[in-house]
N, CA, C and O of each residue as an XYZ file, in Angstrom:
320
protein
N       9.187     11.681      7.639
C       8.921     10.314      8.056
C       9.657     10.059      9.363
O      10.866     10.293      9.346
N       9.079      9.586     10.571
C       9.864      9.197     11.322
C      10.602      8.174     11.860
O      10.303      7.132     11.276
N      11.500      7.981     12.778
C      12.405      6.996     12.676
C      11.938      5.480     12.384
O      12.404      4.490     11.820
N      10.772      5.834     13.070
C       9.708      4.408     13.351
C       9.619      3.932     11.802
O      10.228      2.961     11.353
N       8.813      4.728     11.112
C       8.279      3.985     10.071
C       9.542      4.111      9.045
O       9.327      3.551      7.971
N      10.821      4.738      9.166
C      11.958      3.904      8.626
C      12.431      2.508      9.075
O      12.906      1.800      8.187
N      12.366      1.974     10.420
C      12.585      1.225     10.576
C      12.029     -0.110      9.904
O      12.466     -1.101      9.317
N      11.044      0.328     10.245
C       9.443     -0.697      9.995
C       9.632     -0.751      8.481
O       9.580     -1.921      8.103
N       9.841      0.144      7.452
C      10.121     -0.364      6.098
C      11.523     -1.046      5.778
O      11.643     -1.638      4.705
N      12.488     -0.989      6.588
C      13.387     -1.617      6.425
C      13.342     -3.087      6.653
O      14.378     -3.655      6.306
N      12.364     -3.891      7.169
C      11.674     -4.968      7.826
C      11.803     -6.026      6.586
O      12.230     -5.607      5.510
N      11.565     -6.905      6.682
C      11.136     -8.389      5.499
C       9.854     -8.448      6.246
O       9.507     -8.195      7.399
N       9.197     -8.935      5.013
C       7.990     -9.694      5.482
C       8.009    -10.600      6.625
O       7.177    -10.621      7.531
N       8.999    -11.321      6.504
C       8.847    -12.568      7.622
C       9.451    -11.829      8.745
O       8.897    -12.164      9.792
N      10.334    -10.993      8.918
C      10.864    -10.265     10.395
C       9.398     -9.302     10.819
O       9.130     -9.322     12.021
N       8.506     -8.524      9.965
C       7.634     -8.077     10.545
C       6.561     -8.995     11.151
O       5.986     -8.895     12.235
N       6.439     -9.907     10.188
C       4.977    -10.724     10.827
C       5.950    -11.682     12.155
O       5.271    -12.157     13.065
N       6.994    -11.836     12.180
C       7.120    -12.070     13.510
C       7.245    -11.409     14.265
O       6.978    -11.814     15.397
N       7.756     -9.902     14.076
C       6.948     -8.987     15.328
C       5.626     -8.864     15.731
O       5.273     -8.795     16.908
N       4.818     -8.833     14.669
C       3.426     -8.882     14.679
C       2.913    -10.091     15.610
O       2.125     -9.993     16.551
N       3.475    -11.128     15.180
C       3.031    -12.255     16.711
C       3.448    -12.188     17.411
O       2.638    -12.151     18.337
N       4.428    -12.125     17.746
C       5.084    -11.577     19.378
C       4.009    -10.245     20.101
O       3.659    -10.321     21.279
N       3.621     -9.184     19.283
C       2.666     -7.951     19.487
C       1.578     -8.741     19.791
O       0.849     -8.393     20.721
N       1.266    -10.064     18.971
C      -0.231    -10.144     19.274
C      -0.371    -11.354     20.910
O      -1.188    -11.356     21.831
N       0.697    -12.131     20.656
C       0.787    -12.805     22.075
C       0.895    -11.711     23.226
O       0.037    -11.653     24.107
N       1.780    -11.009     23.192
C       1.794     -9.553     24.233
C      -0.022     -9.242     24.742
O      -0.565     -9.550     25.803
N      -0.517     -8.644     23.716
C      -1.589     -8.074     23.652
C      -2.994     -9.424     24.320
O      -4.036     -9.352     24.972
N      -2.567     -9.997     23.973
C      -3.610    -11.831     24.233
C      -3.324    -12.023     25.778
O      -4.147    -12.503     26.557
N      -2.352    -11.690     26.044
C      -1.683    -12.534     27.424
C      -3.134    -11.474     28.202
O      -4.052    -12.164     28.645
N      -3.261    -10.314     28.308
C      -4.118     -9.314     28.799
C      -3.395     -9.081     29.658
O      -4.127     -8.590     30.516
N      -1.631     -9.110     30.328
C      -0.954     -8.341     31.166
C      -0.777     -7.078     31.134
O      -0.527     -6.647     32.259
N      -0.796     -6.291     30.336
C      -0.195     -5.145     29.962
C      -1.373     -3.896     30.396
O      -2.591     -3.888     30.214
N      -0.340     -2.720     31.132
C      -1.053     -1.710     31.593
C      -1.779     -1.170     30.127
O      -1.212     -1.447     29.070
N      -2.852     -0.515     30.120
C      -3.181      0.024     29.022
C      -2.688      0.542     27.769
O      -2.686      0.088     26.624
N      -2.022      2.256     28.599
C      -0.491      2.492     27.561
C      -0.178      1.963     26.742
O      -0.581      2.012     25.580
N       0.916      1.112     27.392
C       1.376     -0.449     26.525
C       0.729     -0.896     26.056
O       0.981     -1.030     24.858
N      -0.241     -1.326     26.425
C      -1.214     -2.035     25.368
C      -1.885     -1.160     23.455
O      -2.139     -1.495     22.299
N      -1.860     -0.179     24.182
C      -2.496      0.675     23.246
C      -0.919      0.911     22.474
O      -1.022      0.603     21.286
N       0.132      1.253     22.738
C       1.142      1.143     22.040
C       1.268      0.073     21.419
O       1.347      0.343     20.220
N       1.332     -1.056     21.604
C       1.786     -1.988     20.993
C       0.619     -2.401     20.192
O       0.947     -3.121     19.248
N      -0.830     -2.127     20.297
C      -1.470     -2.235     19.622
C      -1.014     -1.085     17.935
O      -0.370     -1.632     17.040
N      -1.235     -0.332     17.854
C      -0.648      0.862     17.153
C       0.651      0.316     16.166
O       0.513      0.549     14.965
N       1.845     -0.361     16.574
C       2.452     -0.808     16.422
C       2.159     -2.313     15.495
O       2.696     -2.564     14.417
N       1.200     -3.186     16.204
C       1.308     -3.899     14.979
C      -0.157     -3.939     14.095
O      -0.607     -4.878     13.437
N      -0.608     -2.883     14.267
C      -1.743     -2.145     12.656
C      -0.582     -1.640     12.026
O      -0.576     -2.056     10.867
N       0.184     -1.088     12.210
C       1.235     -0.432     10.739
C       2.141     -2.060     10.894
O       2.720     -2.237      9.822
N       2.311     -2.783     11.490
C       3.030     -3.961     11.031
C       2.318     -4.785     10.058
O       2.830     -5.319      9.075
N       1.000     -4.847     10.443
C       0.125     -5.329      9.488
C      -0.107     -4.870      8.607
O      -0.679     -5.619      7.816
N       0.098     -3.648      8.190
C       0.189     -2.577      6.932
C       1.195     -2.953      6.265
O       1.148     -3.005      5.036
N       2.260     -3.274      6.948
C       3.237     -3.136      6.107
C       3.229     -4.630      5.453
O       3.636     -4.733      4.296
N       2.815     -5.703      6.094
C       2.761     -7.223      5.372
C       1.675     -7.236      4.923
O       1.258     -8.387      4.797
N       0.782     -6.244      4.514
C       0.014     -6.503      3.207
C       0.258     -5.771      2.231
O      -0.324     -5.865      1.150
N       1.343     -4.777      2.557
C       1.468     -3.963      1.317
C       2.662     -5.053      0.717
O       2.694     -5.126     -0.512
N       3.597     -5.864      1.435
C       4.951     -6.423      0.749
C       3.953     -7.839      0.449
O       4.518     -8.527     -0.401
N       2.890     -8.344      0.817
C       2.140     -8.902     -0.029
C       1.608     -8.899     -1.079
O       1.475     -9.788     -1.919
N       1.145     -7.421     -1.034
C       0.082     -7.371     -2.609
C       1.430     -6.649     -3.498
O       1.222     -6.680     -4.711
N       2.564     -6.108     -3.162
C       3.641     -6.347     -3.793
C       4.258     -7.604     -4.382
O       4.933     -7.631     -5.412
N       3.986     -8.516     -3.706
C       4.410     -9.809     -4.320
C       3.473    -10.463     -5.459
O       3.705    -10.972     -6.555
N       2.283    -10.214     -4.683
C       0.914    -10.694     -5.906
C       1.020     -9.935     -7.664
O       0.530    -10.362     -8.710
N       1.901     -8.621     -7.401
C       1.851     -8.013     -8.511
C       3.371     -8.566     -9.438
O       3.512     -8.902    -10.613
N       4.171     -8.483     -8.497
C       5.533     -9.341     -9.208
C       4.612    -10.656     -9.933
O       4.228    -10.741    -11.100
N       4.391    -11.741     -8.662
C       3.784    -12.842    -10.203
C       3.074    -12.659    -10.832
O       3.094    -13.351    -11.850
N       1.930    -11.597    -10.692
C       0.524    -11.529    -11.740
C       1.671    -11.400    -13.268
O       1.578    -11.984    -14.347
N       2.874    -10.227    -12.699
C       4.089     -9.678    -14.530
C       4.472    -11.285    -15.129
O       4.568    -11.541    -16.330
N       4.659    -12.258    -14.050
C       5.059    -13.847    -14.678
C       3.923    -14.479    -15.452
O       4.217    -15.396    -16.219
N       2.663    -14.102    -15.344
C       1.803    -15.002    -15.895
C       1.097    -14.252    -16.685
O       0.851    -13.078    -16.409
N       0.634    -14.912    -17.897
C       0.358    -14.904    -19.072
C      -1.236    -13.957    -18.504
O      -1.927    -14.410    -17.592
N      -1.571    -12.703    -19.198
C      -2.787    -12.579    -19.017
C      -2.670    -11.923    -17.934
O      -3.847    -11.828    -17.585
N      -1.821    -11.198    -16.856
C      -1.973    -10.854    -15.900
C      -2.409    -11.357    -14.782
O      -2.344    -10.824    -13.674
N      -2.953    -12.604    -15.106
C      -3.843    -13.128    -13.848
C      -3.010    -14.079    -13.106
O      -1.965    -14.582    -13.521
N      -3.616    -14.297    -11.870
C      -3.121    -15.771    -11.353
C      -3.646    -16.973    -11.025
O      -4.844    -17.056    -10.755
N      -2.889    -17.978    -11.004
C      -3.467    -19.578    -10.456
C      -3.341    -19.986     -9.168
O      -2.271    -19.823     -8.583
N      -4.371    -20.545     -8.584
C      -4.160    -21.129     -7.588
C      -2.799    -22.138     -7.695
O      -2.248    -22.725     -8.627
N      -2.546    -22.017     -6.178
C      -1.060    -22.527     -6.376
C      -0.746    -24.322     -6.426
O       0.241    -24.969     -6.776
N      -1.929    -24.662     -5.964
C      -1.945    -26.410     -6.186
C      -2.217    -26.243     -7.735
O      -1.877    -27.276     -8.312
N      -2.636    -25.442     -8.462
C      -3.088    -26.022     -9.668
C      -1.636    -25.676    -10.867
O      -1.281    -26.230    -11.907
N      -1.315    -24.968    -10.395
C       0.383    -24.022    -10.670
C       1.008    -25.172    -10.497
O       1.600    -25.694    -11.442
N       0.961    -25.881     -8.958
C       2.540    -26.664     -8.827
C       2.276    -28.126     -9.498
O       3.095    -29.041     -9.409
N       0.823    -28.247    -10.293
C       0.376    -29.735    -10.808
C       0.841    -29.496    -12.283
O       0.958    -30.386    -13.126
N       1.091    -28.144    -12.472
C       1.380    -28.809    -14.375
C       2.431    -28.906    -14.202
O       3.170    -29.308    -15.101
């Protein structure tokens, strides 16, 4: 594994997806020589990998809290 994707798992959800917007404002602005661009593109597809995997990690922690495996929408959760 290389250093990169140690880093990148060492991440929180919320520290990656704010790299991920910072990557995507970068990428939006349309300054960037190609290279760069294509790097930093690269960069936040595995950032985005990684906040859906610590997502559907989370979806599976609450599905173990609720009865039935399943889940509730969360307005209907925070009304009972």
């Amino acid at each position: 594994m290389s250093q990169e994707s140690n880093d990148l798992s060492a991440l929180t959800y919320e520290e990656a997806y704010a790299k991920l917007e910072q990557i995507l404002q970068s990428l939006e602005s349309g300054d960037l020589p190609l290279e760069d661009a294509l790097a930093l593109y690269e960069q936040g597809a595995k950032l985005a990998a990684l906040c859906a995997t610590k997502l559907d990690e989370a979806e599976l922690r609450v599905r173990q809290w609720q009865p039935g495996d399943e889940t509730a929408p969360f307005d209907d959760w925070q009304n009972s």
